[in-house]
N, C-alpha and C positions, 0 to 999 in steps of 0.2 A: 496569651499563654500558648504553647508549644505541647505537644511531647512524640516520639514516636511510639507510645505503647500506650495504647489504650485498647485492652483485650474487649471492649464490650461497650456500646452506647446506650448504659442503663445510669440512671442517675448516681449509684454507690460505684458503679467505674468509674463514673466522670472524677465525681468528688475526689474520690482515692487516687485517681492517678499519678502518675511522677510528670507533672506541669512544672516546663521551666518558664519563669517570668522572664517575656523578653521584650518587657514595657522600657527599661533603660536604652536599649538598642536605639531606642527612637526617639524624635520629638512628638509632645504633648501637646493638645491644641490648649488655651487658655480663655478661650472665648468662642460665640458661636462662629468662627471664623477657619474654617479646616486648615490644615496644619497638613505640609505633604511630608510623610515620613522621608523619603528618597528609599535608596535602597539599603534594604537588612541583607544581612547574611544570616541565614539556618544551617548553614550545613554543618555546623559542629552538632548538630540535633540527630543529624542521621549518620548512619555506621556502615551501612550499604545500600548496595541497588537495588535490592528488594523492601527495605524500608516503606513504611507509610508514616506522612507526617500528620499528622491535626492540628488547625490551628483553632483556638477557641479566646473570645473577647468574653471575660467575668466581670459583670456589674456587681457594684455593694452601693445600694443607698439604706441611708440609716435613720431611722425615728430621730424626730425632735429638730431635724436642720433641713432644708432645702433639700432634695433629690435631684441632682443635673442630669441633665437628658446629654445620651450621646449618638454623635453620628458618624458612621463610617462611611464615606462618600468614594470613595474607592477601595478595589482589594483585590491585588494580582501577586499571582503565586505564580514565579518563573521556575523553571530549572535552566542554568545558564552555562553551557556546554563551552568547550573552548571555540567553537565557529556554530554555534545556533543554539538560540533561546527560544525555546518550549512552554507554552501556559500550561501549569497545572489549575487554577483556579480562578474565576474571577466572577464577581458580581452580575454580569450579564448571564453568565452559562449557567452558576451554579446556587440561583437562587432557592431552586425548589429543593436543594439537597443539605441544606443547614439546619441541624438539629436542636433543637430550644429544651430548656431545665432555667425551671425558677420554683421559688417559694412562694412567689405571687402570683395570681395569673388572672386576677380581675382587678381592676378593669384589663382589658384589651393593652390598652398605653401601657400598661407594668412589665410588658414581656416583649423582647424582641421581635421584631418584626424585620422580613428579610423582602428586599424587592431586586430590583435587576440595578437599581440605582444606588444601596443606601443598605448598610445596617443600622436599625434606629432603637433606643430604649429611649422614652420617654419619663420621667423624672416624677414624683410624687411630690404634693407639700411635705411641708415640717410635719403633718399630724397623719403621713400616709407610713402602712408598717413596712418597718426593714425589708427591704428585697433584696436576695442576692441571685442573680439568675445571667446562665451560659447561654451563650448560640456557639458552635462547635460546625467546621468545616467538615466534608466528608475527608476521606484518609488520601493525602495526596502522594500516590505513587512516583515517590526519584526516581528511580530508574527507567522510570516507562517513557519513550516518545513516541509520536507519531509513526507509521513507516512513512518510507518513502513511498511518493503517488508520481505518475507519469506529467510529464509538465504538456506533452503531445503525444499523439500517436503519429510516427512520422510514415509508416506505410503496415495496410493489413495487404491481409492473400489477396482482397479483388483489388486493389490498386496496383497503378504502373511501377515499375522500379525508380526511381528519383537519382539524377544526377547530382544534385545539390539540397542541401536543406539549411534555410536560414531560421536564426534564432536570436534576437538579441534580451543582451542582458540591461537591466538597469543601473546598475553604479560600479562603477571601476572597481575591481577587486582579483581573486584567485579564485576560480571555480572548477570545477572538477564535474565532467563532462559521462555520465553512464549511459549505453545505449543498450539496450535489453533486446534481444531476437528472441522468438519463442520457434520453435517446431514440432506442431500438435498432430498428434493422429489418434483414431481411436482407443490403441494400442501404447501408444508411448509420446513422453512431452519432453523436451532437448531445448534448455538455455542455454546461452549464449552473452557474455557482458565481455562490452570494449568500453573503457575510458579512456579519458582524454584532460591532459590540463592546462587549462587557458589562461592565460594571462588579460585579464581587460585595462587599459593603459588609459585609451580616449572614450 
């Protein structure tokens, strides 16, 4: 499930929200055998840059037949720029930030459990009661990336002035080269930005 508007992470938010199922988007596993989604597209979910998205996986098992256990064994939330993709989310980073709601919550195995590896609900018999219970990603900011970080410092005030400065790139492509000068004084701070655009061939 999906939405960008979830004004509150209290259980009658959750339930009531406007969740779009975007279980069809993708393939299903059929077996305990993981199944790789490939890539979804969300972006018909958000409206602008300041949007936040949620995503949330809703378990229903039912009295009287099996409860299947399920596992998310990965889960990465990009934002996919036209020259750079951005993680918003992924099981390593955002483990300790996924919210849980059930109706069940004993045993332990009836409710979500989130690790760095795995989202996992574990499955009741036939004679264990109906559970329906959420784990709910934190709100993933579209618009937001990284800034940019310095890749070097290629000279401060105590070093020599440099004739030359090498740098190589890793794979042939079109990069676009900023060089930042600062001029600090107690009083006042003066940038400075030269680019450059390279061509990498070999």
């Amino acid at each position: 499930m999906a939405t960008n508007k979830l004004p509150a992470k209290d259980s009658a938010s959750v339930v009531n929200a406007a969740w779009t199922d975007i279980t069809p988007r993708t393939p299903i596993a059929t077996s305990a055998t993981a199944v790789n989604t490939g890539q979804v597209n969300l972006s018909d979910l958000v409206s602008g840059a300041n949007d936040s998205l949620f995503i949330a996986f809703k378990y229903t098992g039912l009295t009287g037949s099996t409860q299947r256990t399920w596992t998310i064994t990965n889960f990465l939330v990009n934002n996919a720029l036209s020259d750079y993709t951005y993680n918003l989310s992924s099981l390593a980073a955002d483990n300790a930030f996924w919210t849980r709601f059930g109706n069940v919550w004993s045993p332990a195995s009836s409710r979500w459990v989130a690790t760095t590896t795995a989202l996992t609900i574990v499955g009741g018999a036939a004679t264990a009661p109906s559970n329906t219970s959420w784990i709910i990603s934190k709100p993933l900011f579209v618009g937001r990336i990284a800034p940019d970080v310095p890749t070097a410092t290629v000279k401060n005030i105590t070093a020599s002035a440099l004739s030359t400065y090498n740098y190589k790139y890793a794979a042939v492509g079109r990069y676009k080269i900023t060089f930042a000068s600062y001029n600090t004084t107690p009083n006042d701070s003066q940038l400075v930005l030269k680019e450059f655009n390279v061509k990498v061939i070999l």
